[in-house]
C-alpha positions as CSV (number, residue, x, y, z in Angstrom):
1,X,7.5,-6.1,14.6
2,X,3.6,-6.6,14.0
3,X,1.1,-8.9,14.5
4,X,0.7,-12.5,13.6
5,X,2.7,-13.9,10.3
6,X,1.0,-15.6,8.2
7,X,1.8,-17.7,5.4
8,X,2.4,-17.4,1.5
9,X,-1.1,-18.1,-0.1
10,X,-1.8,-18.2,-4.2
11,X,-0.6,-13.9,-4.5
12,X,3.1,-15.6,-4.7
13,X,1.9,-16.8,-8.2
14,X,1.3,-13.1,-10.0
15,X,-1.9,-11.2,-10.1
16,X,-4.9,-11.5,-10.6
17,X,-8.0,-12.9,-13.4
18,X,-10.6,-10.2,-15.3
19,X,-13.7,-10.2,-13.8
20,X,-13.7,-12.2,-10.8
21,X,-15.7,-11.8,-7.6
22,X,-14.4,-10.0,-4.3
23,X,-14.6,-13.4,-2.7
24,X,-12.2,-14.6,-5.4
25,X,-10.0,-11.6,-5.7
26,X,-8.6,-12.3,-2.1
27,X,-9.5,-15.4,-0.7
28,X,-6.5,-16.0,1.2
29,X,-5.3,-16.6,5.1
30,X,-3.2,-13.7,4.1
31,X,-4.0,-10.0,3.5
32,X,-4.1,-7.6,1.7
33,X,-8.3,-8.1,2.0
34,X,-11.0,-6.2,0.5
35,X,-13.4,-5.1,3.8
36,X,-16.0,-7.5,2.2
37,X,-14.0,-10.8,3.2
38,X,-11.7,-9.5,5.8
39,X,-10.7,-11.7,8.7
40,X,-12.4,-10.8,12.7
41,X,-8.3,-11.3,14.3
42,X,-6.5,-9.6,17.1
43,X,-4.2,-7.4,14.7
44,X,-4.4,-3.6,15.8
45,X,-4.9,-1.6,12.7
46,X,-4.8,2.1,11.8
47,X,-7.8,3.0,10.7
48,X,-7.3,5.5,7.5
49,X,-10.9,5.2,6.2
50,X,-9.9,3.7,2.9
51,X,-7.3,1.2,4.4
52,X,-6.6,0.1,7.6
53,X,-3.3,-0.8,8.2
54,X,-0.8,-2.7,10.9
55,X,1.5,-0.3,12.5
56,X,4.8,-1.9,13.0
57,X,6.6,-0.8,16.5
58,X,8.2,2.3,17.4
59,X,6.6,3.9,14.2
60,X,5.5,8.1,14.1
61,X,2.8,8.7,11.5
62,X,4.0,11.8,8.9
63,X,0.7,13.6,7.8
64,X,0.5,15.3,3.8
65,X,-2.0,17.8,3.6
66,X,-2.8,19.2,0.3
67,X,-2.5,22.7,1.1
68,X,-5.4,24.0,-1.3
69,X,-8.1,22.0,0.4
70,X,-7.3,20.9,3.5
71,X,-7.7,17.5,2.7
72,X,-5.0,14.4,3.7
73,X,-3.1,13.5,0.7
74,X,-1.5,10.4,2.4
75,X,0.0,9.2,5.5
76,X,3.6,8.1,6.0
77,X,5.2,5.3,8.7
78,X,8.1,6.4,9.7
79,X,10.2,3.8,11.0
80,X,13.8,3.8,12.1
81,X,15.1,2.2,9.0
82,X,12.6,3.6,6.7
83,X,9.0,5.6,5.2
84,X,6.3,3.2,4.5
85,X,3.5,4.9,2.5
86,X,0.3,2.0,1.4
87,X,-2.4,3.8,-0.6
88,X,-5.7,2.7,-1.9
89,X,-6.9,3.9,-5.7
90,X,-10.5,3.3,-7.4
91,X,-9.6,0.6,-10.1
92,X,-11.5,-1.2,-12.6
93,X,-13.7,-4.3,-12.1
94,X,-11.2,-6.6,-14.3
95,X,-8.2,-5.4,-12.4
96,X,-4.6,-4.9,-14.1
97,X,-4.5,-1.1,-13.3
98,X,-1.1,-2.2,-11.3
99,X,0.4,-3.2,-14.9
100,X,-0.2,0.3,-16.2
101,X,0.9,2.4,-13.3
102,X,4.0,0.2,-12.8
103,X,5.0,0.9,-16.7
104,X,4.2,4.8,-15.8
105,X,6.4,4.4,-13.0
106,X,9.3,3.1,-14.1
107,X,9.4,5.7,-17.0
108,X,9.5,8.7,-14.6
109,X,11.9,7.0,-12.5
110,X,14.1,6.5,-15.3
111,X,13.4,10.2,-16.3
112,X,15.0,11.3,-12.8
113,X,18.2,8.9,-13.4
114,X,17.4,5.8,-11.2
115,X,18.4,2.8,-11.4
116,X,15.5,0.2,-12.0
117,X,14.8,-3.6,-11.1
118,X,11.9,-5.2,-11.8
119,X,11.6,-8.7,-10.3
120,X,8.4,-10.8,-9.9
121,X,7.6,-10.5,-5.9
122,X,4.8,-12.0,-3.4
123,X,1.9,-10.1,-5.2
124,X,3.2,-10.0,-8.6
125,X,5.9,-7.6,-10.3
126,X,7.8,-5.1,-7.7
127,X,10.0,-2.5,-8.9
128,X,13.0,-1.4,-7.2
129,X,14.5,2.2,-7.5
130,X,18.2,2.9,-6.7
131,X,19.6,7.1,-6.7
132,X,21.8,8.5,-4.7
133,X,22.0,6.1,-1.5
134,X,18.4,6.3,-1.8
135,X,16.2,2.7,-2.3
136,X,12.7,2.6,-3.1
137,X,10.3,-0.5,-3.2
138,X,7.5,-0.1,-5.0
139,X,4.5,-2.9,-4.8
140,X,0.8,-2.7,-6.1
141,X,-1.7,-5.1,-5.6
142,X,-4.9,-5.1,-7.7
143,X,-7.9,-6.3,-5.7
144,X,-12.0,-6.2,-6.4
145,X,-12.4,-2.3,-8.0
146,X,-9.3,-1.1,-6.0
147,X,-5.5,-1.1,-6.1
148,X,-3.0,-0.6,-3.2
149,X,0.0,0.7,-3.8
150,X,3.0,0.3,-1.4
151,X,6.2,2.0,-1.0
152,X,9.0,1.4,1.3
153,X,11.8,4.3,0.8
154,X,15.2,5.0,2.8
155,X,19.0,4.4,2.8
156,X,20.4,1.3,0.8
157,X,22.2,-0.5,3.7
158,X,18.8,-0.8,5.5
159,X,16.5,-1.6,2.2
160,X,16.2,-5.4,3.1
161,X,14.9,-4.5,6.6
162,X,12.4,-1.4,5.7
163,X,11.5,-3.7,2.4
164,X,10.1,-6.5,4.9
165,X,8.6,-4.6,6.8
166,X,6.6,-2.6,3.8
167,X,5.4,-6.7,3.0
168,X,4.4,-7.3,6.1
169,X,2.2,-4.2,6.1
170,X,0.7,-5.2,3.2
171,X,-0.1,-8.4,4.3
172,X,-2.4,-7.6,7.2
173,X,-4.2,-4.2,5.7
174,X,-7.9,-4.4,4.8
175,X,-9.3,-1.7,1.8
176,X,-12.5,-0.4,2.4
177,X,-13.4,0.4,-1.3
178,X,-17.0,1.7,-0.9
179,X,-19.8,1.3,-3.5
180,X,-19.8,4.7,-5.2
181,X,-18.4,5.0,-8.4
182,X,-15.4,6.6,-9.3
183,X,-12.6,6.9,-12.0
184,X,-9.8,4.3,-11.8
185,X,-6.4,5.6,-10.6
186,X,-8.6,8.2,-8.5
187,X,-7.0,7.9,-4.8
188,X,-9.8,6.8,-2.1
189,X,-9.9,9.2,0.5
190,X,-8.1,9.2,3.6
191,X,-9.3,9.9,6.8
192,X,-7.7,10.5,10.3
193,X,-8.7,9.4,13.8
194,X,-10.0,11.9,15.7
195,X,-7.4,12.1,18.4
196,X,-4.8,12.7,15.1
197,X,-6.6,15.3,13.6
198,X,-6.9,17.3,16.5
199,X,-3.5,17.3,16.9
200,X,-2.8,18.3,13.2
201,X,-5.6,21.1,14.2
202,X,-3.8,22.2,17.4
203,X,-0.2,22.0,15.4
């Protein structure tokens, strides 16, 4: 479904250490990679601005504009078994923003009658969101004064395939953080190719 697989590296163990370097934030033959240490391979990425992602086959890109500014909110992959959303936010230099917004998370979730699982995945603690034949992956990953958030959504019977698929995303996407400063939890701005936003445009 996407480019080369690549192997388990030391994310399997949970997240990450305060304080630590972008070299040693991500410093495995697997992704996802801050831009700083990311690998020259032959993977075909979508470039977002703030992430660049793998597109898996037969995938349609679903564009949210926020309709006050203009401005891309976030992009969906729409697959045949699923939505895959990965999004970039500013974080602090000691990491662990992923611990808060996960807690956050599972509160609303609950709040709208879902049924949670929490399980300790290939990055750390995933969350899982059953309501009505609906199933939701969640996965965060704090890196070097960023954290990506993942989110694989669709019917139940297909969850296994669209939750794989969200992984292997995850695995080969680079963040492109940038050096200006901003709040944690703020979302780093998204930006389309120009053959897509002329589309949008024309649409």
């Amino acid at each position: 479904m996407f480019g080369r697989r690549r192997k388990r590296g030391r994310h399997s163990a949970g997240g990450v250490d305060a304080g630590l370097e972008n070299d040693e934030f991500l410093d495995d033959a697997e992704g996802p990679w801050d831009s700083t240490v990311a690998p020259k391979d032959d993977v075909q990425r979508l470039d977002l601005g703030s992430v660049l992602l793998p597109m898996p086959d037969e995938a349609q890109l679903q564009v949210e504009m926020d309709q006050q500014t203009g401005a891309v909110r976030a992009v969906h992959i729409l697959t045949p078994v699923g939505q895959l959303t990965v999004s970039a936010f500013a974080a602090p230099k000691s990491g662990g923003l992923w611990k808060e917004v996960g807690a956050e998370l599972i509160v609303g979730l609950k709040e709208d009658g879902a049924r949670i699982n929490r399980e300790n995945g290939e990055w750390g603690e995933e969350i899982t969101a059953r309501n009505q034949g609906v199933q939701i992956l969640f996965v965060g990953i704090d890196g070097p004064r960023w954290m990506l958030r993942g989110v694989a959504a669709g019917p139940e019977e297909h969850f296994a395939q669209n939750a794989e698929a969200l992984r292997e995303m995850i695995r080969g996407t680079v963040v492109v953080r940038g050096e200006q400063p901003m709040p944690p939890r703020t979302p780093l701005p998204v930006e389309l190719p120009e053959a897509i936003a002329r589309q949008i445009q024309q649409g």
